[in-house]
C-alpha positions in Angstrom: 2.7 10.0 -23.3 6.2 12.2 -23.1 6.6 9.9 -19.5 6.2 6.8 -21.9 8.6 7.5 -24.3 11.5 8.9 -22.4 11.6 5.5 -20.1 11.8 3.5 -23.3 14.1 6.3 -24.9 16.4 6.1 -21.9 16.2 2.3 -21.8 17.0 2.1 -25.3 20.3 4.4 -25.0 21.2 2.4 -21.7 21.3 -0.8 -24.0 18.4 -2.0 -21.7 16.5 -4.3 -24.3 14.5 -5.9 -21.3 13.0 -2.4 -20.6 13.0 -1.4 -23.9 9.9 -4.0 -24.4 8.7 -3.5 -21.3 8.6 0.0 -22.1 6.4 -0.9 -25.5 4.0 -3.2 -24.0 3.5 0.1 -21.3 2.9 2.0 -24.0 0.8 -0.3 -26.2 -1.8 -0.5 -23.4 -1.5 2.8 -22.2 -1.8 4.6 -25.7 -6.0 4.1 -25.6 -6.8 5.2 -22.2 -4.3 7.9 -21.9 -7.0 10.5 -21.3 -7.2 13.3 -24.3 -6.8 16.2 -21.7 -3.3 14.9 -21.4 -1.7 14.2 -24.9 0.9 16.2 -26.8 -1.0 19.5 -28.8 0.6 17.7 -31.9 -0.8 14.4 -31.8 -1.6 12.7 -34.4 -2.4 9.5 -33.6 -1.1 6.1 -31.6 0.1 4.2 -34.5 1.9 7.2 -36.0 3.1 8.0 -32.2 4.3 3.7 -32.0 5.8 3.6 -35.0 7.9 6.5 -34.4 9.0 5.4 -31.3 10.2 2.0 -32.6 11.7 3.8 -35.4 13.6 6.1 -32.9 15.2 3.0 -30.8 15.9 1.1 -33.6 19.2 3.0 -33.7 20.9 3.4 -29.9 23.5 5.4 -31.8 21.4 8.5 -33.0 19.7 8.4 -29.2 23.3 8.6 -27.9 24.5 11.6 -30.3 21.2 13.5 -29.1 21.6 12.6 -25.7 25.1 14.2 -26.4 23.9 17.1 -27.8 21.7 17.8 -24.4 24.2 17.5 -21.9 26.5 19.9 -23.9 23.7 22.0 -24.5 22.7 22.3 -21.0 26.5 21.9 -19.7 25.9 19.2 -17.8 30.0 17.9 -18.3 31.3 16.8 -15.1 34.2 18.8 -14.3 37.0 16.7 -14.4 38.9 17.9 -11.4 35.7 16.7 -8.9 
């Protein structure tokens, strides 16, 4: 399921709104068959899993400060003399 969200995650941030429901309707099939073997330890559930992933790209902004906070964090800044 972590494969599903990041591609709608990284749609959403890319202002991709084509993917971004592309993305869902993935997901909305997917999240029944996904076998059990492979979901998150913390699962609780595919509505509370949906609804927190529409939650999350309902604000590009907040996805943008995180995906901030991971490129400084793994100091992935280009150096600007390349």
């Amino acid at each position: 399921m972590r494969e599903l969200e990041d591609g709608v995650l990284v749609a959403a941030v890319a202002g991709e709104p084509s993917l971004v429901e592309f993305g869902l309707r993935s997901a909305r099939q997917m999240v029944d068959v996904w076998p059990k073997s492979r979901l998150p330890l913390d699962w609780k559930g595919s509505s509370i899993w949906l609804t927190g992933l529409e939650e999350r790209i309902a604000d590009p902004s907040v996805l943008s400060g995180v995906v901030e906070q991971q490129i400084s964090f793994h100091k992935l800044v280009k150096d600007p003399t390349v």
